[in-house]
N, CA and C atoms as a LAMMPS dump frame, in Angstrom:
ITEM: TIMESTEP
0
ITEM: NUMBER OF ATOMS
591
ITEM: BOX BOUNDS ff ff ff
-5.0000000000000000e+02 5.0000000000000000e+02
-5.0000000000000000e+02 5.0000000000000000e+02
-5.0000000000000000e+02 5.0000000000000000e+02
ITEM: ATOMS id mol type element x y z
1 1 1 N 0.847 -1.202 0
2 1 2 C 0 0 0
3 1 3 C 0.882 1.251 0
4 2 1 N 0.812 1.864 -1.157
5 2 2 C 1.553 3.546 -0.824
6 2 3 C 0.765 4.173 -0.327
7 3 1 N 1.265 5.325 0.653
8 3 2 C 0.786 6.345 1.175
9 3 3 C -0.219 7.222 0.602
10 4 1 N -0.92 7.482 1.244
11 4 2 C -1.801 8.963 0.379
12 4 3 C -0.727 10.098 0.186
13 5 1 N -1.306 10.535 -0.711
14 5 2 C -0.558 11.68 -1.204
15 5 3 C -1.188 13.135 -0.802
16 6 1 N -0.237 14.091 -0.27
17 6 2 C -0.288 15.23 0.401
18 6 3 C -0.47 16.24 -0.368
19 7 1 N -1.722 16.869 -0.595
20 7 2 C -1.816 17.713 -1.112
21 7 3 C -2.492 19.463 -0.172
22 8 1 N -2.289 20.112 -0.378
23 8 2 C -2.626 21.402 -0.007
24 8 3 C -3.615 22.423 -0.932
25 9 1 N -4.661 22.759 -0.14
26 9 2 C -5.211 23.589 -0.834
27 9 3 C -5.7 24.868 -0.613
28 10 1 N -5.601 26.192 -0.792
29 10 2 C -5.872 27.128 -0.572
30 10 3 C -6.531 28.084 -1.435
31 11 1 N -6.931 29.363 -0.98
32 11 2 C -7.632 30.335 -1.842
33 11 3 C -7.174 31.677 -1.885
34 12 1 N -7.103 32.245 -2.896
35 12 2 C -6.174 34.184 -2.566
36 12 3 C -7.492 35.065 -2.302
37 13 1 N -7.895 34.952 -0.874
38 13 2 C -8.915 35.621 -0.9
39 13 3 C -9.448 34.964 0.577
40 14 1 N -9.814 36.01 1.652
41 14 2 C -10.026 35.886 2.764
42 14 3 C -11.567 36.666 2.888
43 15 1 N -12.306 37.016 1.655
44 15 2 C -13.713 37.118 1.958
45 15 3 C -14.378 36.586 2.239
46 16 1 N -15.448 37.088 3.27
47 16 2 C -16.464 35.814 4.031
48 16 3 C -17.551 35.027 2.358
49 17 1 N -17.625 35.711 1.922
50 17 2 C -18.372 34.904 1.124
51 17 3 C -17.788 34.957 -0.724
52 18 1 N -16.286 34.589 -0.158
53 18 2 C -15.713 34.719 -1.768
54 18 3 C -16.053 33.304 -2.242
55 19 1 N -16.061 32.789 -3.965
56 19 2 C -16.388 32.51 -4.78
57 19 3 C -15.164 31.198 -4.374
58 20 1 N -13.433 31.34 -4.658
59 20 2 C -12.614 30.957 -4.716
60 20 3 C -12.68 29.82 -3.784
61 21 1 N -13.186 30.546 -2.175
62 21 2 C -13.123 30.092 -0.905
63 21 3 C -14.157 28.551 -1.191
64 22 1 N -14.968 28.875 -1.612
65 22 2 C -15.794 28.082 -2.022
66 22 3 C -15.54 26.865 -2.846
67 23 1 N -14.626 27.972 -3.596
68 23 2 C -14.671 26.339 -5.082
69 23 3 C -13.309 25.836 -4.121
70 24 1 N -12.671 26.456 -2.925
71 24 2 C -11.486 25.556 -2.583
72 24 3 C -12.226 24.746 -1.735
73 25 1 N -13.26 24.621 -1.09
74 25 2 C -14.219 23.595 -0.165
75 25 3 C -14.621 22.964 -0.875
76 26 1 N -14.874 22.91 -2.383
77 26 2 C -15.757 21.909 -2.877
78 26 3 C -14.536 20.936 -3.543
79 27 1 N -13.473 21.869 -3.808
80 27 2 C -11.649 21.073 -4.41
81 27 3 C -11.346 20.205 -3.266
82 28 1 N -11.434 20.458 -1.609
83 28 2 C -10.752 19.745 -0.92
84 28 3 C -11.746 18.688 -0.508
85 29 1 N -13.157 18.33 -0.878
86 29 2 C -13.658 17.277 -0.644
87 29 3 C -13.73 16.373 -1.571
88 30 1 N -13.475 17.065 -2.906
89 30 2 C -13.445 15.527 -4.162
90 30 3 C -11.991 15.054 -3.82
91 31 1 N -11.244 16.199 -3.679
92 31 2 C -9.636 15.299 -3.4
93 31 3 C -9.451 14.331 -2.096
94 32 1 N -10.224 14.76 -1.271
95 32 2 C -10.063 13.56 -0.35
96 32 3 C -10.842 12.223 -0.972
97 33 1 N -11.964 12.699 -1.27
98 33 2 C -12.874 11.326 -1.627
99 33 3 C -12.338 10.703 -2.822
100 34 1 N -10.786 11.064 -3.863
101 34 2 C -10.192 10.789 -4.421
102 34 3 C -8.57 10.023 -3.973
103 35 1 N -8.727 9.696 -2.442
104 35 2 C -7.692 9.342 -1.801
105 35 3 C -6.689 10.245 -1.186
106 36 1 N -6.963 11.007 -1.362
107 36 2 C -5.879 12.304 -1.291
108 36 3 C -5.145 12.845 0.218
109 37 1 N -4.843 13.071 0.805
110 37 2 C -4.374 13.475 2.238
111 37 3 C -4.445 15.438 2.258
112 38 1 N -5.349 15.58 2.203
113 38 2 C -5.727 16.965 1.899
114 38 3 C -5.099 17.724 3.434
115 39 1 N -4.705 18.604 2.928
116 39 2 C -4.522 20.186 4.074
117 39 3 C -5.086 21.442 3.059
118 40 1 N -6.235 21.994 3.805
119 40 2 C -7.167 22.71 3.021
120 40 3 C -6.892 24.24 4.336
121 41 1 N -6.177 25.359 3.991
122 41 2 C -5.739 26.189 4.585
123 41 3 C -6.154 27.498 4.325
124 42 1 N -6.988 28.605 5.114
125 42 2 C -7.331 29.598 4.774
126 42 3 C -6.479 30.537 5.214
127 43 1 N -5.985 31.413 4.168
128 43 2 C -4.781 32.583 4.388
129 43 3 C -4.852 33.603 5.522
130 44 1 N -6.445 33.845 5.731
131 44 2 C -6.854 34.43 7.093
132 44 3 C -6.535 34.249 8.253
133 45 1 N -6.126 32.743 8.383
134 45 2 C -5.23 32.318 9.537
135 45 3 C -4.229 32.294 9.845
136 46 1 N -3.501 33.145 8.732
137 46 2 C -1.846 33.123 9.13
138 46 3 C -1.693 34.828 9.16
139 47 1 N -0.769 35.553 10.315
140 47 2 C -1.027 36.613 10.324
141 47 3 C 0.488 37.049 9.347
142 48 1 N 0.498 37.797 8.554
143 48 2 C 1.421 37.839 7.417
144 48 3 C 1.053 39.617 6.77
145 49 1 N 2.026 40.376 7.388
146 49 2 C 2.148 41.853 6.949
147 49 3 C 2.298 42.336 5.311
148 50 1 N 2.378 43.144 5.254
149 50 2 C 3.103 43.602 3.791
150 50 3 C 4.18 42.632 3.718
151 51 1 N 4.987 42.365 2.587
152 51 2 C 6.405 42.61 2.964
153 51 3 C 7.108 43.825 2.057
154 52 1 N 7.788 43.659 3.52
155 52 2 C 8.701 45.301 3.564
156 52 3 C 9.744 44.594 4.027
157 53 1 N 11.167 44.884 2.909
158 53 2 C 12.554 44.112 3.299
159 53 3 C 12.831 44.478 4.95
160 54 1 N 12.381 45.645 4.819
161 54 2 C 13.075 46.292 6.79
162 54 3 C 12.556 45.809 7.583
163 55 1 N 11.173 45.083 7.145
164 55 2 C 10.703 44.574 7.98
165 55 3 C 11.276 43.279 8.451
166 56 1 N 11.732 42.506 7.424
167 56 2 C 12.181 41.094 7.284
168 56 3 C 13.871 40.907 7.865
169 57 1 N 13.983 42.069 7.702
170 57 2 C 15.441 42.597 8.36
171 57 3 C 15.322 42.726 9.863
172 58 1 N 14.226 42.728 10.641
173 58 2 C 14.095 42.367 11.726
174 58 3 C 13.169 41.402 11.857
175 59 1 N 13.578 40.405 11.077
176 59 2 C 12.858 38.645 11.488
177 59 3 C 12.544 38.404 10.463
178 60 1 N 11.932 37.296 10.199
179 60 2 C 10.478 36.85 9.417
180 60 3 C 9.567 36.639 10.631
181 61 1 N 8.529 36.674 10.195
182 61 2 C 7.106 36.616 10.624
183 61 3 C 7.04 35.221 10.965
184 62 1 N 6.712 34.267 12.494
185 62 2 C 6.68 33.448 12.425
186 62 3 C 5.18 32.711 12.28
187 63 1 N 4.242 33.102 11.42
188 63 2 C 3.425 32.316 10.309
189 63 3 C 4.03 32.715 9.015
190 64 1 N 4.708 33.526 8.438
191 64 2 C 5.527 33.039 7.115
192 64 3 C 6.187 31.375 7.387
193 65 1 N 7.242 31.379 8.284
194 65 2 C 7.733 30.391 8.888
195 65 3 C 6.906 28.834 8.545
196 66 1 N 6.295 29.251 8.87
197 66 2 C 4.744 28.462 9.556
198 66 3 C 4.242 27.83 7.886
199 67 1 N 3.896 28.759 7.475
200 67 2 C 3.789 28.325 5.899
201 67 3 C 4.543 27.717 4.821
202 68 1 N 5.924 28.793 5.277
203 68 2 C 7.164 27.727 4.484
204 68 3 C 7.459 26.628 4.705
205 69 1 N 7.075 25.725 5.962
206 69 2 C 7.056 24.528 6.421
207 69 3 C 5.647 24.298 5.543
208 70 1 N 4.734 24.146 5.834
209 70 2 C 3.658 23.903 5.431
210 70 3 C 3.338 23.192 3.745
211 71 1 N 3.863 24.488 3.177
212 71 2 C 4.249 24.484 1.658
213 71 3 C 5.229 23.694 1.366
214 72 1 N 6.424 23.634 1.964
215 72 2 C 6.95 22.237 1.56
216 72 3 C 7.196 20.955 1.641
217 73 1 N 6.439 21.048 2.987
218 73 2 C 5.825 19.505 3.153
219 73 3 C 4.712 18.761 2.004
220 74 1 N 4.405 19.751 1.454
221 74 2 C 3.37 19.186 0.196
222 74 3 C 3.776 19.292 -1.035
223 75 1 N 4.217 18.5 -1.503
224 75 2 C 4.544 17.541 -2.895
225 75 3 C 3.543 18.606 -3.878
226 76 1 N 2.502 18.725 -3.771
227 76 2 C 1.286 19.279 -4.986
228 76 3 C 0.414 20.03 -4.133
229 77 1 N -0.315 21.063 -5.142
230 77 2 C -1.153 22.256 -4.565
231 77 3 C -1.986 22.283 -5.962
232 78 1 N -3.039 22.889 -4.868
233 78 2 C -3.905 23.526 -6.108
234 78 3 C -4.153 24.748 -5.235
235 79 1 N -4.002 25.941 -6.018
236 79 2 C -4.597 27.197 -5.792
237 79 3 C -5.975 27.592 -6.587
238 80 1 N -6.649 27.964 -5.672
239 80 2 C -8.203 29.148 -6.19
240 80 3 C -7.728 30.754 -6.36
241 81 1 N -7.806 30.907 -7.407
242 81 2 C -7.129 32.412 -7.517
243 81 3 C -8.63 33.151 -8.111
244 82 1 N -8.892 33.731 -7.41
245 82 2 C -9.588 35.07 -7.996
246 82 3 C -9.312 36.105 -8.809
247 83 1 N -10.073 37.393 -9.415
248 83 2 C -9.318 37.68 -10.386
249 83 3 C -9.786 39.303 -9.913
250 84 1 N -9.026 40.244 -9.526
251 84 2 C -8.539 41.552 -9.219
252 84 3 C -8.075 42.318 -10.735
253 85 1 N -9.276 43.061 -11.168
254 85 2 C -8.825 44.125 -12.09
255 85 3 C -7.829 43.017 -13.207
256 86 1 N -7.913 42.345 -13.404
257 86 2 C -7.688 41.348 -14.647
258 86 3 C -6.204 40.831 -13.685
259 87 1 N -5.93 40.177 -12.44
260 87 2 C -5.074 39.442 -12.41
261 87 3 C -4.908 39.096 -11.226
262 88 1 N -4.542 38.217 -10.612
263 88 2 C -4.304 37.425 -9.478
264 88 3 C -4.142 38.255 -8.033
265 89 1 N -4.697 38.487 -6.9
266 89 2 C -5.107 39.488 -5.802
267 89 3 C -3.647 39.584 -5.246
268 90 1 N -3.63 40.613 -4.713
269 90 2 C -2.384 41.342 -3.924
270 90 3 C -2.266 40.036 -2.482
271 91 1 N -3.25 39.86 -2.113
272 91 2 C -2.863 38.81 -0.677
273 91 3 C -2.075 37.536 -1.391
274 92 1 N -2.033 36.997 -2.307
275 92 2 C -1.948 35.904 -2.748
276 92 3 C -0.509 36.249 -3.409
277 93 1 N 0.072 37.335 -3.971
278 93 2 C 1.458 37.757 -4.567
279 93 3 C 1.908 38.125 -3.033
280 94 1 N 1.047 38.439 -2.109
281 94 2 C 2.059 38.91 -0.796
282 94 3 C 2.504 37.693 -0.12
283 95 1 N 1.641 36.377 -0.379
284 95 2 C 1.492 35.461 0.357
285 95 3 C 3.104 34.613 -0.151
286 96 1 N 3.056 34.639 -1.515
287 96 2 C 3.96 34.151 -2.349
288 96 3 C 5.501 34.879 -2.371
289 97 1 N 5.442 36.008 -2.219
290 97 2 C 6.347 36.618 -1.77
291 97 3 C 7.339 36.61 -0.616
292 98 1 N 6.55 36.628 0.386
293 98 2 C 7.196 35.995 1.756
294 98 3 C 7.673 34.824 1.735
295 99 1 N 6.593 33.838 1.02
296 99 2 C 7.046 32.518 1.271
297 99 3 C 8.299 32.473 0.471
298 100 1 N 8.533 33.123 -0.557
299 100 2 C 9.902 32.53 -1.441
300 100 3 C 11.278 33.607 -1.278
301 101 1 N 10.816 34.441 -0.355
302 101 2 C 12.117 35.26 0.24
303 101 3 C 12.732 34.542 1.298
304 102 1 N 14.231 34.227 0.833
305 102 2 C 15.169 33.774 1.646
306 102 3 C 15.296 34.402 3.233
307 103 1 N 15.763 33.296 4.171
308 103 2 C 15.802 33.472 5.563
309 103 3 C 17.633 33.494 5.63
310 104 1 N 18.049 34.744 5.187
311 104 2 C 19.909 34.571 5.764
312 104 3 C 19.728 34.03 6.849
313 105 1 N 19.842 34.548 8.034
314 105 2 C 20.345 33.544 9.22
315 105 3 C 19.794 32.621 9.446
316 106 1 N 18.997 31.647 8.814
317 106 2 C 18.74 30.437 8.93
318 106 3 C 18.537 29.405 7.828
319 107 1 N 20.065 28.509 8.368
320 107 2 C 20.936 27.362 7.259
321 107 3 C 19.518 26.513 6.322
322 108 1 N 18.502 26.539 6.943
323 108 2 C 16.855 25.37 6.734
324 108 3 C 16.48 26.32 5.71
325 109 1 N 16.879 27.842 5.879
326 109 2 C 15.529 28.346 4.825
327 109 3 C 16.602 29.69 3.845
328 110 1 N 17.768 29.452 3.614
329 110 2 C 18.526 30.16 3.122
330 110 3 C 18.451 30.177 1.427
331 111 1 N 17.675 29.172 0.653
332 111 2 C 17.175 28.845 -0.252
333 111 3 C 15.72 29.936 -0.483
334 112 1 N 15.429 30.672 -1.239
335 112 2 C 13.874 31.386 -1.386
336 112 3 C 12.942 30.329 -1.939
337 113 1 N 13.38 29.782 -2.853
338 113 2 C 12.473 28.956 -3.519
339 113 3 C 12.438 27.589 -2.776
340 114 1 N 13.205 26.993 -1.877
341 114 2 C 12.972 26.045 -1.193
342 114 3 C 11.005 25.274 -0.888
343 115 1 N 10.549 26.242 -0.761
344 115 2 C 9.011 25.445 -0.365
345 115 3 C 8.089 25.288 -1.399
346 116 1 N 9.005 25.809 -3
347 116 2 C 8.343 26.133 -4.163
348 116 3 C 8.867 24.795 -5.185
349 117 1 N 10.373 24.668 -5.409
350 117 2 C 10.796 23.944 -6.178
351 117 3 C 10.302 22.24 -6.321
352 118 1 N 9.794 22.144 -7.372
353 118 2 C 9.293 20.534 -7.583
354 118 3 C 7.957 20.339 -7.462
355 119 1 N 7.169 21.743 -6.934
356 119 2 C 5.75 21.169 -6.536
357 119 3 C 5.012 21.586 -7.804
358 120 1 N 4.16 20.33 -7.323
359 120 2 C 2.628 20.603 -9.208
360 120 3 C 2.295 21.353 -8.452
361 121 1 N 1.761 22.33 -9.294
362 121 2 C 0.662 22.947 -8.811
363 121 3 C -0.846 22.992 -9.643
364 122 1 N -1.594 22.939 -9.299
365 122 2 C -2.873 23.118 -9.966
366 122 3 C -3.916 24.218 -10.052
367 123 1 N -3.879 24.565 -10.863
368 123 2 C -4.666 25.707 -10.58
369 123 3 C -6.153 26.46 -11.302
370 124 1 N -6.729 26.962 -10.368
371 124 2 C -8.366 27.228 -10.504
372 124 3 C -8.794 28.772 -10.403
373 125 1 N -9.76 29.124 -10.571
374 125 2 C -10.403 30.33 -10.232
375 125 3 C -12.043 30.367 -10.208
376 126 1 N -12.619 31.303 -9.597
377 126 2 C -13.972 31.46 -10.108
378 126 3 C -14.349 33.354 -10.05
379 127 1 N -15.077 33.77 -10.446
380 127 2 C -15.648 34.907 -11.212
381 127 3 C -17.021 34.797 -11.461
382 128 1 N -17.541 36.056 -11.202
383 128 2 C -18.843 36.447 -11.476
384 128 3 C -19.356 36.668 -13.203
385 129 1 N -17.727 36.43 -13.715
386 129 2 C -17.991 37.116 -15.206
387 129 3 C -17.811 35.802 -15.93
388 130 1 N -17.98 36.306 -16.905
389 130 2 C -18.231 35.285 -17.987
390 130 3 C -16.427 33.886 -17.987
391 131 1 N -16.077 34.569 -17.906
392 131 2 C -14.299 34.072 -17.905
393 131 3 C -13.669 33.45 -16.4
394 132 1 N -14.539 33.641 -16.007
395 132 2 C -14.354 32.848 -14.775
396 132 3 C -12.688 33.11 -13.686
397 133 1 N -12.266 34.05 -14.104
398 133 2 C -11.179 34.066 -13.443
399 133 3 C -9.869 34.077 -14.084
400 134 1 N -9.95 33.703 -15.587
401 134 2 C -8.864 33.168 -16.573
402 134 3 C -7.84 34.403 -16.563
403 135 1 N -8.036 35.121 -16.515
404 135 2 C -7.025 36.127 -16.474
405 135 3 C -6.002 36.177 -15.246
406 136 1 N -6.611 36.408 -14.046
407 136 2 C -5.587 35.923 -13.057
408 136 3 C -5.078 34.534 -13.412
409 137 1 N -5.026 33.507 -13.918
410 137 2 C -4.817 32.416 -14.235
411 137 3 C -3.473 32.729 -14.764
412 138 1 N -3.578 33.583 -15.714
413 138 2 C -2.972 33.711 -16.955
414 138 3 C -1.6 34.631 -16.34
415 139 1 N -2.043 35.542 -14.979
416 139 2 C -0.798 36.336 -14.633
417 139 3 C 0.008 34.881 -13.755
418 140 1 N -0.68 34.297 -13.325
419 140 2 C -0.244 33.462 -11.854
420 140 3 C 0.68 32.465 -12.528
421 141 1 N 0.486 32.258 -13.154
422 141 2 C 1.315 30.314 -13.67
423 141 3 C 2.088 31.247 -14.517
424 142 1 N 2.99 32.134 -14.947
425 142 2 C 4.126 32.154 -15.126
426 142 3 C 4.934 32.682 -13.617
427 143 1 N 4.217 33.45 -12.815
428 143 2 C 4.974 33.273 -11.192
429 143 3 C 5.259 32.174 -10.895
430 144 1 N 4.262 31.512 -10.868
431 144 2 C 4.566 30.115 -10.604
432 144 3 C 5.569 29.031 -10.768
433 145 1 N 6.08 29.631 -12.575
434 145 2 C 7.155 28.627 -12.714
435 145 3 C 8.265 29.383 -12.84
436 146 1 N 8.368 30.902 -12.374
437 146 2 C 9.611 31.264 -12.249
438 146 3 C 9.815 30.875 -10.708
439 147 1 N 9.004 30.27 -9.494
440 147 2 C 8.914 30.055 -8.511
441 147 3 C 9.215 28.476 -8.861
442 148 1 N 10.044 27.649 -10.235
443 148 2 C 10.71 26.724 -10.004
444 148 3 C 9.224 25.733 -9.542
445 149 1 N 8.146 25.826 -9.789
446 149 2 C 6.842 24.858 -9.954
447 149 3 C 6.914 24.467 -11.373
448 150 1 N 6.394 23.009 -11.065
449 150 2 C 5.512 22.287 -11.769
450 150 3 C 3.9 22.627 -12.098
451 151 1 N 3.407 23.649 -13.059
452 151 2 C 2.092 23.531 -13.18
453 151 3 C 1.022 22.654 -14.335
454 152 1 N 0.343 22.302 -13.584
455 152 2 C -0.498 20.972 -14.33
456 152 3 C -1.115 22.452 -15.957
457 153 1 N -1.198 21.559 -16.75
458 153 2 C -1.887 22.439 -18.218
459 153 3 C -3.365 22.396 -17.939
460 154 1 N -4.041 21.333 -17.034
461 154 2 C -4.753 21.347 -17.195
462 154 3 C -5.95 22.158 -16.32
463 155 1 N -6.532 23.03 -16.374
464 155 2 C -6.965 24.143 -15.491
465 155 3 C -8.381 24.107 -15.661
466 156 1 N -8.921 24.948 -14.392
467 156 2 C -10.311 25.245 -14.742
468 156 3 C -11.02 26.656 -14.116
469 157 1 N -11.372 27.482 -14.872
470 157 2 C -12.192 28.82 -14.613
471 157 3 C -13.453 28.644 -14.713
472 158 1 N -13.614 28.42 -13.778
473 158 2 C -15.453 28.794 -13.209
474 158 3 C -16.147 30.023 -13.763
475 159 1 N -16.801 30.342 -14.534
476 159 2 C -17.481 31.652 -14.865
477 159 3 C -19.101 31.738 -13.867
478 160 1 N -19.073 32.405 -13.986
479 160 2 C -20.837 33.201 -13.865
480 160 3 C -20.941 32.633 -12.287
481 161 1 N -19.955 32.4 -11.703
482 161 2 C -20.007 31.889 -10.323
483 161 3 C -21.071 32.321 -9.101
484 162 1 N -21.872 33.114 -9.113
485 162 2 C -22.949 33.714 -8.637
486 162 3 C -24.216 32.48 -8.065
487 163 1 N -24.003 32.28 -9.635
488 163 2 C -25.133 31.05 -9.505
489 163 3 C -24.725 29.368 -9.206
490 164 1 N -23.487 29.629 -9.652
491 164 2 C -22.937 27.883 -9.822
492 164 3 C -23.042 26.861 -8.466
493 165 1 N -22.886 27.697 -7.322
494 165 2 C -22.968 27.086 -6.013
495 165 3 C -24.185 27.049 -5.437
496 166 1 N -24.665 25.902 -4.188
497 166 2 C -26.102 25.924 -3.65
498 166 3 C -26.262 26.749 -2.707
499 167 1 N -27.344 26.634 -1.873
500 167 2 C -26.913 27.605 -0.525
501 167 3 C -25.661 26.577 0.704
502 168 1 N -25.749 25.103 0.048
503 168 2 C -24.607 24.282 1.157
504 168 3 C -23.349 25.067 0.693
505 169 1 N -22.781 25.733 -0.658
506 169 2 C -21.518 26.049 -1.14
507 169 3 C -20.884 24.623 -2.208
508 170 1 N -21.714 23.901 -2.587
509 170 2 C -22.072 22.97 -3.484
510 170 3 C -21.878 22.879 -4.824
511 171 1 N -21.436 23.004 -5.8
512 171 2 C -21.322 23.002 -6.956
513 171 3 C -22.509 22.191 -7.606
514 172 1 N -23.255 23.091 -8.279
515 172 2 C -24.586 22.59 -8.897
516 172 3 C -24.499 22.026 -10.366
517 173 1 N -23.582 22.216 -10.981
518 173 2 C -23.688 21.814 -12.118
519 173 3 C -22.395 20.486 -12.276
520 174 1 N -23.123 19.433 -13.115
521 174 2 C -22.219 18.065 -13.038
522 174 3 C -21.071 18.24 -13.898
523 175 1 N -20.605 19.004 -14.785
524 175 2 C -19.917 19.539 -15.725
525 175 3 C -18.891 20.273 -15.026
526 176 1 N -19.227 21.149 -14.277
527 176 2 C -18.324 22.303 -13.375
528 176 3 C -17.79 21.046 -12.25
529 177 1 N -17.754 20.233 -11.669
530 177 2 C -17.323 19.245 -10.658
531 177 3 C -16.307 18.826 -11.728
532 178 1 N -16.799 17.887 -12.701
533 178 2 C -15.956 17.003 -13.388
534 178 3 C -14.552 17.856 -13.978
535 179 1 N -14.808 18.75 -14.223
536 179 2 C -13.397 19.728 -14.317
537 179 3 C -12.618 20.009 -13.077
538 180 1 N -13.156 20.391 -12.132
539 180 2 C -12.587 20.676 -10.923
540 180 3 C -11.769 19.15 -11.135
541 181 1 N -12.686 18.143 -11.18
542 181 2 C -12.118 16.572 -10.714
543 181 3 C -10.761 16.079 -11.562
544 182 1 N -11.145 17.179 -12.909
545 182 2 C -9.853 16.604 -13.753
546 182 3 C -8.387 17.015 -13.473
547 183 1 N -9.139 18.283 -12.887
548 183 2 C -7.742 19.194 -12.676
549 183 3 C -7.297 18.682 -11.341
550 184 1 N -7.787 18.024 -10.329
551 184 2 C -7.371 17.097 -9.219
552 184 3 C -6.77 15.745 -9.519
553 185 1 N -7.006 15.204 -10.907
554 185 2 C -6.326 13.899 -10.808
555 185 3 C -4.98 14.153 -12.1
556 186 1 N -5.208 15.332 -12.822
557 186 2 C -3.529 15.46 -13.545
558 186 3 C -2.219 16.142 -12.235
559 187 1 N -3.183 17.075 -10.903
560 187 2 C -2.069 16.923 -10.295
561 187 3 C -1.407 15.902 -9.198
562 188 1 N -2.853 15.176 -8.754
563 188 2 C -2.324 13.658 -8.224
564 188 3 C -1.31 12.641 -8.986
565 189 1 N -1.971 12.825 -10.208
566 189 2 C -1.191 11.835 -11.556
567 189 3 C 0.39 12.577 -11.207
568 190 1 N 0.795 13.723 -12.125
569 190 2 C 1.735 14.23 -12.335
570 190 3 C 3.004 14.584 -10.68
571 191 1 N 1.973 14.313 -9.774
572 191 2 C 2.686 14.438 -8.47
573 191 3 C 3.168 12.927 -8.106
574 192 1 N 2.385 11.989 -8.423
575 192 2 C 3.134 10.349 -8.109
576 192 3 C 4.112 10.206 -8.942
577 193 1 N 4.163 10.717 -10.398
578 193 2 C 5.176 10.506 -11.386
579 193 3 C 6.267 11.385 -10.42
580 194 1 N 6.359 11.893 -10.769
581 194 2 C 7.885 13.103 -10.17
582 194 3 C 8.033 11.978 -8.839
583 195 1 N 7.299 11.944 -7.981
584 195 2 C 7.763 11.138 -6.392
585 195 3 C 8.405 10.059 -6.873
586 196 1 N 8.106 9.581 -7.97
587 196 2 C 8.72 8.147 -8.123
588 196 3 C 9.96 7.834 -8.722
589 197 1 N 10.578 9.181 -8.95
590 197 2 C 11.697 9.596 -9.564
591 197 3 C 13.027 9.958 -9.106
């Protein structure tokens, strides 16, 4: 028997009733019920400032810390990215930022890209508009692989997201799941390949 595989999932977006937040609750229950060893993490819970080098010049933040462990304990990710004025939200480049700025005085995290390098990532959005998010999509996954990731091709933008969910936060349409589901098993797939390597 191999292990389940560790995946992480999060959303760039700490609104009580964002879209993203949502499609990442409905991502972290097909991936478990897909075998998966899910850590499903809301950014709201980690307290994480601007970054400001002067700031970082007196420490890192220990939930950056907290995350950079986090993040590289997991092999594969899927991110919910929302879409800000046509591109991926400021919490989510701040989030990414911290995490891949090097720790000088400490030998564990002296690497920036350390919690980045090797991981699939997968990635999603949802939107009220017709495009579902594709544009932040479109800024994020080249960060991504200058952040030394693996990102799966295979993606999915939720459009007209308003309606797509129930009042449980449910995905109503059987079409909108089965994408979510695809884009969960090319980065399960593509994450056992690399482990086995």
């Amino acid at each position: 028997m191999t292990a389940p595989q560790k995946l992480l999932i999060f959303a760039g977006s700490t609104r009580q009733n964002s879209f993203n937040r949502k499609l990442a609750h409905v991502t972290a229950a097909l991936a478990r019920a897909s075998g998966a060893e899910v850590t499903h993490i809301e950014l709201a819970d980690f307290d994480i400032p601007m970054y400001n080098a002067d700031l970082e010049a007196k420490g890192t933040p220990p939930d950056v810390m907290k995350l950079k462990q986090l993040m590289y304990e997991h092999p594969a990710w899927i991110i919910c990215s929302p879409e800000y004025n046509g591109s991926y939200t400021a919490l989510l480049k701040n989030t990414i930022d911290w995490v891949s700025s090097p720790v000088k005085s400490d030998p564990a995290w002296h690497e920036g890209f350390k919690s980045f390098t090797g991981k699939v990532v997968g990635v999603l959005s949802a939107s009220p508009g017709a495009l579902g998010g594709l544009r932040s999509q479109s800024h994020l996954v080249p960060l991504l692989l200058n952040a030394q990731c693996w990102v799966a091709p295979k993606a999915f933008a939720l459009g007209r997201a308003g309606s797509a969910f129930d009042a449980d936060g449910k995905l109503l349409d059987e079409a909108h799941l089965k994408n979510v589901q695809a884009v969960i098993d090319q980065v399960l797939f593509a994450s056992a390949r690399l482990a086995a390597h």
